[in-house]
C-alpha positions in Angstrom: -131.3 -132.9 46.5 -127.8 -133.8 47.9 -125.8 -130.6 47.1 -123.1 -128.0 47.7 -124.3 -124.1 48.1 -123.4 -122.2 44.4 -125.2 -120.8 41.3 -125.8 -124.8 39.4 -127.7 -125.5 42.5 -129.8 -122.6 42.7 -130.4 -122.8 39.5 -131.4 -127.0 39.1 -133.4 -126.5 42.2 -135.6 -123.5 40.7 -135.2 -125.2 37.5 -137.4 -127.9 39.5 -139.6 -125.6 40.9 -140.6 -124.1 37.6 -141.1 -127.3 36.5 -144.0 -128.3 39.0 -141.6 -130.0 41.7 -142.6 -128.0 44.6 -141.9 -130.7 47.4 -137.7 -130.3 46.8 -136.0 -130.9 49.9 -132.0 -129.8 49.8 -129.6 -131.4 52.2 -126.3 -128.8 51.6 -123.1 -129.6 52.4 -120.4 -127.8 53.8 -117.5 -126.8 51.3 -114.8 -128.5 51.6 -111.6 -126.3 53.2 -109.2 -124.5 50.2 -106.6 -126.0 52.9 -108.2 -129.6 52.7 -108.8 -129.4 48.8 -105.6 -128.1 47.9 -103.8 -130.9 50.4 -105.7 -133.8 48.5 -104.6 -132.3 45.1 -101.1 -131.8 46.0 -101.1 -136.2 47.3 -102.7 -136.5 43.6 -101.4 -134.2 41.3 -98.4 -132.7 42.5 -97.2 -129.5 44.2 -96.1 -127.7 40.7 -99.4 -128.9 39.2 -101.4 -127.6 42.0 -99.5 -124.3 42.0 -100.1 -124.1 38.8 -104.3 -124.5 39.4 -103.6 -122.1 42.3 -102.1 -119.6 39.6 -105.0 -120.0 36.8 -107.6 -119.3 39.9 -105.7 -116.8 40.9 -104.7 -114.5 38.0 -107.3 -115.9 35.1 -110.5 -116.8 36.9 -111.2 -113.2 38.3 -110.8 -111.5 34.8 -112.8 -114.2 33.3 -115.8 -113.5 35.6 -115.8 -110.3 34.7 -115.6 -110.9 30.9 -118.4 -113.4 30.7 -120.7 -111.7 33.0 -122.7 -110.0 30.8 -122.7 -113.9 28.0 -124.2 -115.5 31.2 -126.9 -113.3 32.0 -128.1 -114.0 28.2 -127.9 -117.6 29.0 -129.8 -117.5 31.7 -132.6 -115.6 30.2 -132.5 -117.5 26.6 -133.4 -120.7 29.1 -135.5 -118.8 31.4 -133.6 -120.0 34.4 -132.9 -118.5 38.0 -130.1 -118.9 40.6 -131.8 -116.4 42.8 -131.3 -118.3 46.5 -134.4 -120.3 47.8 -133.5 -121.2 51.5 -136.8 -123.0 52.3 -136.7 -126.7 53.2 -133.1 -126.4 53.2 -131.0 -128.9 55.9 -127.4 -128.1 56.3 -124.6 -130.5 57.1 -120.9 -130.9 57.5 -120.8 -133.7 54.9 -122.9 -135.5 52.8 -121.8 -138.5 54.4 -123.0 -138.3 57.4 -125.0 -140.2 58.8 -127.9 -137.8 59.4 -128.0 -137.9 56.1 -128.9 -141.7 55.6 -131.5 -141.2 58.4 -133.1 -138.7 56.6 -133.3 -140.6 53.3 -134.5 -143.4 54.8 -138.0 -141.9 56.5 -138.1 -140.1 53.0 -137.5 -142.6 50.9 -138.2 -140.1 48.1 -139.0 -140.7 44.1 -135.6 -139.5 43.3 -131.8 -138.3 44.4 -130.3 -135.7 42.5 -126.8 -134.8 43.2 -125.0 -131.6 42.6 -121.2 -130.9 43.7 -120.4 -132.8 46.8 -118.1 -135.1 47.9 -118.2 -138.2 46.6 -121.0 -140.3 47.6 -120.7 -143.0 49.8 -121.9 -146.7 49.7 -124.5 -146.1 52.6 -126.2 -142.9 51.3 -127.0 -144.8 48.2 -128.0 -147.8 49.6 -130.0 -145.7 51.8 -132.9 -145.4 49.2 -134.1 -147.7 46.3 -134.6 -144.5 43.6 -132.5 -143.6 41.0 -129.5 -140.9 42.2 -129.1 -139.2 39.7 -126.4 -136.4 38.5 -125.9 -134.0 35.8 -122.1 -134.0 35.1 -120.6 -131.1 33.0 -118.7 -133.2 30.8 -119.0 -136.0 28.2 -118.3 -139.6 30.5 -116.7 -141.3 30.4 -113.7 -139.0 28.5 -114.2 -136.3 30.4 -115.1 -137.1 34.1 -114.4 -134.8 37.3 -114.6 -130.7 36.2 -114.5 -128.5 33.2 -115.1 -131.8 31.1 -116.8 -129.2 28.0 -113.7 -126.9 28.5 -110.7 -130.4 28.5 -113.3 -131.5 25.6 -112.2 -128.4 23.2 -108.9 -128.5 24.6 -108.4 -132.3 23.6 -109.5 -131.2 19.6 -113.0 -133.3 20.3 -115.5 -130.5 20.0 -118.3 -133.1 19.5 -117.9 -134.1 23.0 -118.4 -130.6 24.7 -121.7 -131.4 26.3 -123.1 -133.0 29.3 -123.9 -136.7 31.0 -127.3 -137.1 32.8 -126.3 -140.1 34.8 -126.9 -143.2 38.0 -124.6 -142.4 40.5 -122.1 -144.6 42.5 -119.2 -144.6 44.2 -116.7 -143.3 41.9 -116.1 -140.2 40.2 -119.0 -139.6 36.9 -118.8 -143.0 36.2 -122.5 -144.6 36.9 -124.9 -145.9 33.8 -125.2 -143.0 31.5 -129.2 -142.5 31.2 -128.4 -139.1 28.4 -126.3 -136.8 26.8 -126.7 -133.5 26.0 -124.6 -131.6 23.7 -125.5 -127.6 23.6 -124.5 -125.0 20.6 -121.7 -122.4 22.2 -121.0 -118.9 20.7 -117.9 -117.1 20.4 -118.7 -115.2 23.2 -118.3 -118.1 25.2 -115.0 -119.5 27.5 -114.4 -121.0 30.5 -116.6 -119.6 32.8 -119.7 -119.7 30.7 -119.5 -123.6 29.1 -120.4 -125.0 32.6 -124.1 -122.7 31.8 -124.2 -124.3 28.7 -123.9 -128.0 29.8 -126.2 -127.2 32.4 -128.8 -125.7 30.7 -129.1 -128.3 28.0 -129.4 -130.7 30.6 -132.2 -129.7 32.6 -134.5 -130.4 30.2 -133.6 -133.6 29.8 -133.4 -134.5 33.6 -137.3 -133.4 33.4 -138.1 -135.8 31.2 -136.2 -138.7 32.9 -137.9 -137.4 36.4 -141.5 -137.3 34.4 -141.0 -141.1 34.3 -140.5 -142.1 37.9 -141.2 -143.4 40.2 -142.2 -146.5 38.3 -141.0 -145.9 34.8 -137.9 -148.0 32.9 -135.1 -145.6 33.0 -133.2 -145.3 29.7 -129.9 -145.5 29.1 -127.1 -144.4 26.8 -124.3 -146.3 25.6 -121.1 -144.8 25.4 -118.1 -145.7 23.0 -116.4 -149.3 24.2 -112.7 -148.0 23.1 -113.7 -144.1 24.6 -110.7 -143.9 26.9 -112.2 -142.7 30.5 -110.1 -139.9 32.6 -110.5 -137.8 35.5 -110.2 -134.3 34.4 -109.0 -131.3 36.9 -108.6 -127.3 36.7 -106.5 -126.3 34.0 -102.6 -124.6 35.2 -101.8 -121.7 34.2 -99.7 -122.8 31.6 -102.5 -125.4 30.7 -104.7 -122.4 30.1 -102.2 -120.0 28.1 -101.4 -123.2 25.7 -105.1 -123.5 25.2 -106.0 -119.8 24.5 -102.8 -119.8 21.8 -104.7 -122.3 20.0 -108.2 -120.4 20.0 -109.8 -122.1 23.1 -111.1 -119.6 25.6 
């Protein structure tokens, strides 16, 4: 695994481990600096944008946490899965990048890659190994690439697109060969905080299966719409958010 530290991690990893993967080894990356993110968004977005992200994680986020705490502990036990820490066989980097890194995969060489929140991967980490890298994206690709994709997918009036993408990754941003989709049921006790879960959770199952098949097996893959217009998705501003809840979406 090729990962940042945080709950989808703990839990894909012991999702593994429940499954019968018991040789997981976790290369983590360091987080990337508020200061560093928030610089890189501001060349991107905008200054009023990203003050308005800045304002959402400030003033919504917290209260949202609290609110859903309770929804994702159901969640977690309706799909029997853990993000209880597992620090064994765990290397630590400053990025994902780094050359370490190739060195590693390349005495592993292992029967698959599976990426969860870093940076985006380089050309030499994937060319590092000849299995599948694989990633479970929280969104619907390729409408709904980058975060939040379920969340943008309600918010865009496409509610048959709140799901997940199990796909090959490359060097751009949730846009390698889609090998499934998953599309989970959501309650009403469900909102922001609590759709990432969702996407998650229906996904794991399906990531077994693909895994089941390799190293060896024909991967399958999934053919989005031609005309499906493709867009990188961010946080949500304030206002972003407000507009949203008037019209129901949480």
């Amino acid at each position: 695994m090729l990962a940042t530290d945080g709950p989808s991690t703990r839990i894909l990893r012991n999702y593994l481990l429940d499954s019968g993967y018991t040789d997981v080894e976790t290369i983590m990356e360091q987080a990337i600096s508020r200061r560093a993110l928030l610089a890189h968004r501001r060349r991107k977005l905008g200054t009023l944008s990203v003050f308005g992200q800045m304002a959402f994680m400030a003033l919504v986020v917290p209260v949202l946490k609290r609110l859903s705490a309770l929804r994702r502990s159901q969640i977690l036990a309706h799909h029997s899965l853990r993000d209880d820490a597992q620090a064994d066989n765990t290397v630590c980097v400053s990025t994902i990048n780094d050359a370490e890194v190739v060195r590693r995969l390349e005495r592993r060489q292992p029967d698959a890659v599976l990426v969860n929140g870093t940076r985006i991967i380089r050309r030499p980490i994937l060319e590092a190994v000849t299995c599948p890298v694989i990633n479970i994206h929280a969104g619907i690709a390729p409408q709904y690439r980058g975060v939040h994709g379920g969340y943008w997918a309600l918010w865009s009036n496409d509610p048959e697109n709140f799901g997940a993408t199990i796909h090959l990754v490359d060097e751009g941003v949730d846009t390698g060969l889609a090998l499934c989709y998953a599309r989970p049921d959501r309650s009403p006790e469900d909102n922001f905080m609590t759709y990432p879960l969702l996407q998650q959770a229906a996904a794991l199952p399906e990531l077994v299966k693909i895994l089941k098949g390799l190293p060896g097996g024909i991967l399958r893959t999934e053919t989005g719409s031609d005309t499906a217009p493709s867009r990188q998705w961010y946080h949500p501003t304030l206002l972003q958010y407000v507009a949203g809840r008037l019209r129901g979406i949480k």
